[in-house]
C-alpha positions as CSV (number, residue, x, y, z in Angstrom):
1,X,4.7,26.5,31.0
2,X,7.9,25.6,33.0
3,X,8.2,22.1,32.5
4,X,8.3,23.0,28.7
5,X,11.1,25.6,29.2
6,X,12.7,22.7,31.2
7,X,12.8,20.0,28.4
8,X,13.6,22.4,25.9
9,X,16.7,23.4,27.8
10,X,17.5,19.2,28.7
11,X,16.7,18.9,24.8
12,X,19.1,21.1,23.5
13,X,21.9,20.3,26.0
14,X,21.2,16.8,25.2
15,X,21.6,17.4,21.4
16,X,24.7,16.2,20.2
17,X,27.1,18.1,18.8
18,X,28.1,18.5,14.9
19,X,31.5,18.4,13.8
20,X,32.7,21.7,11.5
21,X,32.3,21.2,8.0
22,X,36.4,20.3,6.3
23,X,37.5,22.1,3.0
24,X,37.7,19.3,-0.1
25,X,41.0,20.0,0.2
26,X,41.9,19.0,3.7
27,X,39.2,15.7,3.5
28,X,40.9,12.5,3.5
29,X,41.1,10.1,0.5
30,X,39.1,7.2,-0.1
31,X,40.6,4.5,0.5
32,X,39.6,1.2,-1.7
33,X,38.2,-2.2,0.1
34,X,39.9,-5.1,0.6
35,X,38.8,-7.2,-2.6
36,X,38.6,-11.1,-2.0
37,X,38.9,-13.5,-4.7
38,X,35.4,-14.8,-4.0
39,X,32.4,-13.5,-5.3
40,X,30.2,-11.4,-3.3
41,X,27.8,-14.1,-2.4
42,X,30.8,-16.9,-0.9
43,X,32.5,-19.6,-2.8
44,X,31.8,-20.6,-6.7
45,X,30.4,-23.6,-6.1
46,X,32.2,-27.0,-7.7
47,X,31.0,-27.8,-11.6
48,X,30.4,-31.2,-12.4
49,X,32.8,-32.3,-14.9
50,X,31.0,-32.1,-18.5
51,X,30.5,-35.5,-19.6
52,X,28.0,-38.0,-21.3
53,X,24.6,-37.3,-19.8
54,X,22.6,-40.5,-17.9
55,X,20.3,-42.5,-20.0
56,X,16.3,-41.7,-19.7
57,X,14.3,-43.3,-17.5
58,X,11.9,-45.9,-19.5
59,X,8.5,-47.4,-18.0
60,X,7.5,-50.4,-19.5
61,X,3.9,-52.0,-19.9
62,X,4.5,-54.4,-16.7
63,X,5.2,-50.9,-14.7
64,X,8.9,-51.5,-14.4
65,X,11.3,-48.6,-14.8
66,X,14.8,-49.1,-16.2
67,X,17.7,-46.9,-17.4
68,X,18.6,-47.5,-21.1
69,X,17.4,-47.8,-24.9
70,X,13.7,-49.3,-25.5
71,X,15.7,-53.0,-25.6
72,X,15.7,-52.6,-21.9
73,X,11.5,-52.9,-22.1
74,X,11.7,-56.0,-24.6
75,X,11.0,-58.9,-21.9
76,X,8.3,-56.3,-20.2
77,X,5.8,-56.0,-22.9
78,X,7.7,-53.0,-24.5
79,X,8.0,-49.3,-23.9
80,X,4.7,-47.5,-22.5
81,X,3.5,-45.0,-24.8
């Protein structure tokens, strides 16, 4: 039963100590965090300017893809369906 009494007493000597408990009105006052002007998550990432959008993507019969209107497809058999 020694060794027990022995690591009890290394146990409780070992135990840190806990500060005494302040009155609210001697606490300190929160102070705020630094706010940055970016988000949380890093840097807003740069927009695209809003513009006209790119033309679809046609395939034509022959297999042939092309950026435009269905005139694009007229010397390739016409648009694929």
């Amino acid at each position: 039963m020694e060794p027990f009494s022995l690591l009890a007493a290394l146990a409780l000597l070992a135990a840190p100590t806990h500060p005494q408990s302040v009155p609210p009105t001697q606490r300190p006052e929160d102070v705020p965090a630094h706010t940055s002007p970016y988000s949380t998550f890093g840097q807003p990432h740069a927009r695209r300017p809003a513009g006209k959008r790119p033309s679809a993507r046609l395939r034509c019969n022959d297999g042939t893809v092309h950026k435009g209107t269905a005139k694009v497809c007229e010397g390739h058999g016409g648009v694929k369906r």
